[in-house]
C-alpha positions as a printed Julia matrix, in Angstrom:
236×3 Matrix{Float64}:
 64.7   -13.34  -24.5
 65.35  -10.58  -22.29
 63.44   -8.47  -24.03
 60.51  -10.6   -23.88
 60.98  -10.69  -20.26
 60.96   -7.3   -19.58
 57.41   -6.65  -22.21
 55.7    -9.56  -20.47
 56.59   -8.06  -16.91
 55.44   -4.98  -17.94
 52.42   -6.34  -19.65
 51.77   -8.79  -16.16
 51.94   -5.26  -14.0
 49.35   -3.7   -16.18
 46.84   -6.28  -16.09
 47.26   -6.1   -12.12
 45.98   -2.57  -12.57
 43.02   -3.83  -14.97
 44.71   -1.84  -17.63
 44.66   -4.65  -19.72
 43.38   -8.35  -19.91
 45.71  -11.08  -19.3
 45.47  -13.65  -22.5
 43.79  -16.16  -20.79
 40.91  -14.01  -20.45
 41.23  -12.8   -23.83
 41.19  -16.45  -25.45
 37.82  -16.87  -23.99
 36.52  -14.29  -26.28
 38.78  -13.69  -29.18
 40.0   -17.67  -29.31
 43.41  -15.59  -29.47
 46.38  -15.32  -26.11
 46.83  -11.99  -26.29
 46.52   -8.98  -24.05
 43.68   -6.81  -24.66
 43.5    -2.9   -23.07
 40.72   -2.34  -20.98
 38.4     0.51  -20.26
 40.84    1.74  -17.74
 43.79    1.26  -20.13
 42.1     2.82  -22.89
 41.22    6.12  -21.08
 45.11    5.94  -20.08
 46.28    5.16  -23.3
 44.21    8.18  -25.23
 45.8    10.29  -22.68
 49.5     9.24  -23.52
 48.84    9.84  -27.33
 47.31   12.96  -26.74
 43.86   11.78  -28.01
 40.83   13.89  -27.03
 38.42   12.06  -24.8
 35.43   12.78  -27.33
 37.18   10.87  -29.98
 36.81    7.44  -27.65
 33.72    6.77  -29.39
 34.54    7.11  -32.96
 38.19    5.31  -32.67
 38.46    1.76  -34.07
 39.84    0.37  -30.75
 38.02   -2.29  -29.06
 38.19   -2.92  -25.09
 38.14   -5.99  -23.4
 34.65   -4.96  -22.1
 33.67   -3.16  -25.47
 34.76   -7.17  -27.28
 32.27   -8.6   -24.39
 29.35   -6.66  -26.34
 30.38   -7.69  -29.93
 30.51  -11.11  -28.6
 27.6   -11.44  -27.48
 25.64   -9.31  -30.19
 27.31  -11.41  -33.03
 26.32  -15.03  -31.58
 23.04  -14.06  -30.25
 20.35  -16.47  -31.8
 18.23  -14.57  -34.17
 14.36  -14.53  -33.46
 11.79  -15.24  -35.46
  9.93  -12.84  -33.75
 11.58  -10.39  -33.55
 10.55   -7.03  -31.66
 12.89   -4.24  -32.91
 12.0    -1.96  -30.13
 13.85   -1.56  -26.33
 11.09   -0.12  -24.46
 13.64   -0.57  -21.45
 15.7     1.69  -23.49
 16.57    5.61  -22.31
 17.28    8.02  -24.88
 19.42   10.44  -22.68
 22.46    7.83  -22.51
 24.83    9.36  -19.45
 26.23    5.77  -17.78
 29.09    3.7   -18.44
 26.76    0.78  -19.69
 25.33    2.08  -22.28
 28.35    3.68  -23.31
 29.58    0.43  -24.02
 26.47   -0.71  -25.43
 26.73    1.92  -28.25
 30.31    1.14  -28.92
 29.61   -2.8   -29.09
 26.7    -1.93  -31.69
 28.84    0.11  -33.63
 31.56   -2.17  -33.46
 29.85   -5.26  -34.31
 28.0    -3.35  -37.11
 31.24   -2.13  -39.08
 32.7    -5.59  -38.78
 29.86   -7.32  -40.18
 29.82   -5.63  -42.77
 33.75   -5.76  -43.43
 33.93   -1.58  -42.43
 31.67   -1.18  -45.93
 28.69    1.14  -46.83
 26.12   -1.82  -47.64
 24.9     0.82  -50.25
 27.66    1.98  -52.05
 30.59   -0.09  -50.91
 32.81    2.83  -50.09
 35.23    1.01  -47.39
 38.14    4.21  -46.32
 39.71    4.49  -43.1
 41.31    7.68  -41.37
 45.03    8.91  -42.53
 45.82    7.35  -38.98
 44.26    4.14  -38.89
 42.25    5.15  -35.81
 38.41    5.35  -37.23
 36.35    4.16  -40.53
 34.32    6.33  -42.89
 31.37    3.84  -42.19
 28.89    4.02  -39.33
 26.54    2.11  -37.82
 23.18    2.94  -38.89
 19.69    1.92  -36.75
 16.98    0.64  -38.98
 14.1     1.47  -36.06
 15.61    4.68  -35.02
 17.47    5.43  -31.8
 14.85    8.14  -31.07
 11.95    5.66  -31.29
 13.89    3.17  -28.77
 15.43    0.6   -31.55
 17.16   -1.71  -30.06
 20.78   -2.03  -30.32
 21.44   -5.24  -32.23
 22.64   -6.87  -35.11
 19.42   -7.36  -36.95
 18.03   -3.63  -36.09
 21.11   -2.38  -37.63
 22.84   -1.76  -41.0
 26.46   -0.37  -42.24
 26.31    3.03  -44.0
 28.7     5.77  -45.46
 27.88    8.97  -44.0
 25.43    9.89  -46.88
 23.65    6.74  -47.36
 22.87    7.37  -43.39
 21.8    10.02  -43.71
 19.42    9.56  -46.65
 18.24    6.29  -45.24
 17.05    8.41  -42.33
 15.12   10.9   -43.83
 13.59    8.3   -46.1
 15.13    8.49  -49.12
 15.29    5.19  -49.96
 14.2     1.75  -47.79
 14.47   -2.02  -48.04
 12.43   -4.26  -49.34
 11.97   -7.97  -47.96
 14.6    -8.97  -50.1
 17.1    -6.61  -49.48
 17.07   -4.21  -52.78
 16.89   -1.11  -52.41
 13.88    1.04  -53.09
 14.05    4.75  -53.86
 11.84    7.52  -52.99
  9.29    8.38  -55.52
 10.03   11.81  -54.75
 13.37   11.64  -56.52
 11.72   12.51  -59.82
 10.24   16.1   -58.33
 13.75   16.79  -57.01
 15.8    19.58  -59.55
 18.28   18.2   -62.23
 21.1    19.48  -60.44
 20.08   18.33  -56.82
 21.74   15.0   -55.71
 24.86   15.07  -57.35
 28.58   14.89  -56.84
 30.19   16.5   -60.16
 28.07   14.31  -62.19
 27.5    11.34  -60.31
 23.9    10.81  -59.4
 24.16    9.59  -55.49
 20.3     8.59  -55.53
 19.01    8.51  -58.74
 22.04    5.77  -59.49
 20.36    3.55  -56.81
 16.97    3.95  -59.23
 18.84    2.61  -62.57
 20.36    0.08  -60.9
 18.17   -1.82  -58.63
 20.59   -2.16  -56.66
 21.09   -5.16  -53.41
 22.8    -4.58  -50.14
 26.55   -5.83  -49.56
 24.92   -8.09  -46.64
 27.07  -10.0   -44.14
 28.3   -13.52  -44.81
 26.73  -15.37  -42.48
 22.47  -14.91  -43.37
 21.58  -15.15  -39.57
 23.29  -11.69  -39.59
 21.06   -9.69  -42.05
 18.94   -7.22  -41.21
 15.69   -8.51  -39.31
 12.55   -8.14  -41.65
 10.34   -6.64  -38.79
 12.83   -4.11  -38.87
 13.2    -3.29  -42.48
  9.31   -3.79  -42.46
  8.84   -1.01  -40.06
 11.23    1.31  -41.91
  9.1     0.81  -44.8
  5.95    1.64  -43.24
  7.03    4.52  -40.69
  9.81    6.71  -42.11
 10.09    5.7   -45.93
  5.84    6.09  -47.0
  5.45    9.02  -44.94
  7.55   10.86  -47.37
  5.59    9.89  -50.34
């Protein structure tokens, strides 16, 4: 009991310093009493473990602020019509906000998609338990102001990003996969790793996204439409 004491005295001087949330708070947004660091207590606590600052973004660890975003991205009514573009949005991204606007996204992304590639299903974590293979992939691209949402977005391993980018492959309206046509003009031994085909596999088997549970979470279809239209055709 002591113990206890002297943990929950400690933790009750920290949230005085906004280092961390007092349960109450956190309840309102987890449904769970517990204390939660905050963007002040996270900077602190990457400098106690010795943690570069540029890491901040790719770790795992979710803020009391950064948990306001999810929140709110994951319970947001989805729109019928939907406009996948922020024209509000700045590319150069300098301020605090939108700082924690990329890490909700992110956040919210991975977790949706239980920290899997929707592609391949490759789900791998970090020796240390701090970051995920998986990222959290735009459909309308960042660079053409997509907006930074559930529906505009979509879990991928570092590859499947990548190629999903560059159009090698797209969605259709019913979430399979569609392949560039340009896979057949590609060399025999381009696209491989040892002798697994990483596009040409997607080809043979028609393959469907691991989507999220809960349908209201898919991908929005004005998003996958656009993808379709503007980055996969223009590379047949």
């Amino acid at each position: 009991m002591l113990w206890h004491r002297l943990l929950f005295r400690a933790a009750d001087g920290l949230a005085r310093e906004r280092m961390v949330s007092r349960p109450t708070e956190t309840f309102q947004l987890t449904r769970r009493k517990e204390w939660m660091l905050t963007e002040k207590g996270f900077d602190a606590a990457l400098k106690l473990s010795s943690i570069p600052a540029v890491r901040r973004d790719s770790l795992r660890v979710k803020s009391y602020e950064v948990q306001k975003v999810v929140k709110k991205l994951v319970e947001a009514t989805k729109p019928q019509d939907y406009n996948p573009f922020d024209i509000s949005k700045k590319i150069v991204k300098t301020t605090t906000e939108f700082t924690l606007r990329d890490r909700g996204f992110r956040q919210a992304i991975v977790e949706t998609y239980d920290c899997r590639c929707s592609v391949c299903g490759l789900k791998i974590k970090s020796p240390d338990s701090l970051s995920w293979e998986v990222e959290a992939a735009h459909i309308v691209p960042n660079y053409f102001r997509g907006r930074d949402d559930i529906w505009n977005g979509v879990a991928l391993c570092h590859f499947h990003h990548w190629a999903f980018d560059v159009g090698w492959f797209t969605l259709l309206d019913n979430y399979r996969i569609l392949v560039s046509q340009q896979i057949n003009h590609v060399p025999a031994d381009f696209g491989k790793m040892g002798s697994y085909e990483c596009v040409r596999s997607l080809v043979d088997k028609a393959a469907t996204l691991f989507l999220p549970k809960r349908t209201e979470l898919y991908p929005h279809l004005n998003a996958i439409r656009w993808h379709r239209q503007n980055i996969f055709d223009k590379q047949l």
